[in-house]
C-alpha positions as CSV (number, residue, x, y, z in Angstrom):
1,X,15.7,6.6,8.6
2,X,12.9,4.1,8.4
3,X,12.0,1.8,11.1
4,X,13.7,-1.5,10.8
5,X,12.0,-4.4,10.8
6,X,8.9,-2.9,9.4
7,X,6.8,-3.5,6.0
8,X,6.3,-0.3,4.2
9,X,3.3,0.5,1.9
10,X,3.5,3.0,-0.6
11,X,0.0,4.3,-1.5
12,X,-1.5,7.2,-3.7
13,X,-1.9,10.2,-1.4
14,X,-4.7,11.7,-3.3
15,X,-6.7,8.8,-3.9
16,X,-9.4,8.7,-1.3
17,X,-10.1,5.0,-1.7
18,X,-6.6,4.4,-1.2
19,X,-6.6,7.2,1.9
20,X,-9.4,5.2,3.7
21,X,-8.0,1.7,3.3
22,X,-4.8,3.0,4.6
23,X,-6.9,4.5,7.8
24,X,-8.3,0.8,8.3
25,X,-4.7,-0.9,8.0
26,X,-4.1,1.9,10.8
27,X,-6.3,0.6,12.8
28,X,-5.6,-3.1,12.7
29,X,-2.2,-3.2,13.0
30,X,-2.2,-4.3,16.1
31,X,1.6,-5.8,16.0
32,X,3.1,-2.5,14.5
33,X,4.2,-4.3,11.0
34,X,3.6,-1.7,9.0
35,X,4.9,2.0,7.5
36,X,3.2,4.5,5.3
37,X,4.3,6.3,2.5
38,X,2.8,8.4,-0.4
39,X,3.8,7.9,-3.7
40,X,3.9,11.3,-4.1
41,X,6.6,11.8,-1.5
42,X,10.4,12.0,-1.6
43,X,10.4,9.0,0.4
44,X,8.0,6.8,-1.8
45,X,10.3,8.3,-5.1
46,X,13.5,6.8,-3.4
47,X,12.3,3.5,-2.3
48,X,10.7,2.8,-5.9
49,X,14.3,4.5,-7.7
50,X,16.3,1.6,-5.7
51,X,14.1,-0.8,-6.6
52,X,14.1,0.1,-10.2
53,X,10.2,0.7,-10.0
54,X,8.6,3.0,-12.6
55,X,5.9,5.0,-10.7
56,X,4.0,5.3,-14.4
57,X,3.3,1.3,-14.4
58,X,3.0,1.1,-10.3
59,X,0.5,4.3,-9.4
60,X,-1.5,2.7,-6.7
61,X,0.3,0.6,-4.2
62,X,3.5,-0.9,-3.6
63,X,4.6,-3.0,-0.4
64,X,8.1,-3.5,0.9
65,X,9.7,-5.7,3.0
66,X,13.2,-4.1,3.5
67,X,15.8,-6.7,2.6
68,X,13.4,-9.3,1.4
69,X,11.0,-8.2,-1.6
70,X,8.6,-6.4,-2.6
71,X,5.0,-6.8,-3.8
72,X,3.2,-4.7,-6.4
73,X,-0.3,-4.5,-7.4
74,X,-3.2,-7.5,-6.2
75,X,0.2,-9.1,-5.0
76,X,0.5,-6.3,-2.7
77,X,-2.7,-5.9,-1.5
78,X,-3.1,-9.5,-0.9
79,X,0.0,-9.6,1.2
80,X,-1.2,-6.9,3.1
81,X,-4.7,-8.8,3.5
82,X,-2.4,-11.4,5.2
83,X,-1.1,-9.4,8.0
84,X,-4.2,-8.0,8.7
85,X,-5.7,-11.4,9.7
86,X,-9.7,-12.1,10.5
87,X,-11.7,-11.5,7.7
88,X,-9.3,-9.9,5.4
89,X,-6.7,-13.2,5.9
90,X,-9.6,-15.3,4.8
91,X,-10.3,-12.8,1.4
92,X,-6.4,-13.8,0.7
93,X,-6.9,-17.0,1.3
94,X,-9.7,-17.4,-1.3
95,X,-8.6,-15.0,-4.2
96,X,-5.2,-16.2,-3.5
97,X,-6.1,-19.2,-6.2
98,X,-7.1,-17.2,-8.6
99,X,-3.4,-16.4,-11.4
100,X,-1.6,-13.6,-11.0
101,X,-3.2,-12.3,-14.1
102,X,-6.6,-12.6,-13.7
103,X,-6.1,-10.4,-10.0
104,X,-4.1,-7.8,-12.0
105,X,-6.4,-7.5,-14.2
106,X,-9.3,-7.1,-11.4
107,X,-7.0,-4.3,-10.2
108,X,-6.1,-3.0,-12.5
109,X,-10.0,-2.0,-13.2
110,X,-10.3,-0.6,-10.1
111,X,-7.3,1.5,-9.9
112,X,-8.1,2.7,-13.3
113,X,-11.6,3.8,-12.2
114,X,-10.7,4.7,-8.5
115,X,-11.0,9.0,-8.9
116,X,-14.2,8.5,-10.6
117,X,-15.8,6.1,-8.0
118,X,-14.2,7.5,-4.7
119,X,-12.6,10.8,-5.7
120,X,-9.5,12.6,-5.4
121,X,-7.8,15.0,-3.1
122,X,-5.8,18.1,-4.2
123,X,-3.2,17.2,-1.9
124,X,-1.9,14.5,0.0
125,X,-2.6,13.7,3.4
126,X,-0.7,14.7,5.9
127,X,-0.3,12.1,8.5
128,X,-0.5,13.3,12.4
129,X,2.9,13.8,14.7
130,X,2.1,10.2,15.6
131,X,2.4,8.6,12.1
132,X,5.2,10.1,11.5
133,X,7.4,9.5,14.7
134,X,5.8,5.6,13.9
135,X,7.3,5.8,10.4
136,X,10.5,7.3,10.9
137,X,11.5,5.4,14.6
């Protein structure tokens, strides 16, 4: 059972870029807002199934709000960005103006290049006793 009330990002598990931004969401969550899932995980497979999401055209992140919608791609990151406030609320304040298309498209690049540039696990992380009691209560 996932914790209600709470905005879950799927993430790629493997991707180390996507491994340390997930560390620093971690650490400034100060209000508890947010969940964490790997898109490799049964979990992740679930929550994408329901919302009809192909994990071949979404393989990066994905960000939920139970109930409400959910957020895919610069959308998602930007959202994310917004809960996280200081300096990363102003960065989705600015590229926020830019079209839909045009931040895709910036993403897009970087997801595509993310292994070569940051490098790539074997497997997943696994998150502490902490996380997961945080996730799941």
């Amino acid at each position: 059972m996932i914790a209600q009330g709470k905005k879950i990002i799927l993430f790629d598990g493997v991707c180390n870029l996507c491994n340390t931004w997930v560390q620093r969401i971690i650490e400034k969550d100060a209000n508890d807002i947010f969940r964490f899932a790997s898109l490799q995980s049964d979990i992740a497979k679930q929550l994408m199934n329901e919302r009809h999401l192909q994990q071949t055209s979404v393989d990066s992140i994905v960000l939920i709000v139970p109930g409400v919608a959910y957020f895919v791609k610069s959308d998602a990151a930007l959202e994310i960005a917004k809960e996280m406030g200081g300096k990363y609320r102003l960065l989705q304040m600015i590229l926020s103006v830019f079209p839909v298309s045009l931040r895709d498209r910036g993403y897009d690049f970087i997801a595509k290049n993310r292994y070569k540039w940051y490098g790539k696990m074997d497997s997943c992380m696994v998150p502490t006793t902490e996380v997961m009691s945080k996730f799941l209560g």
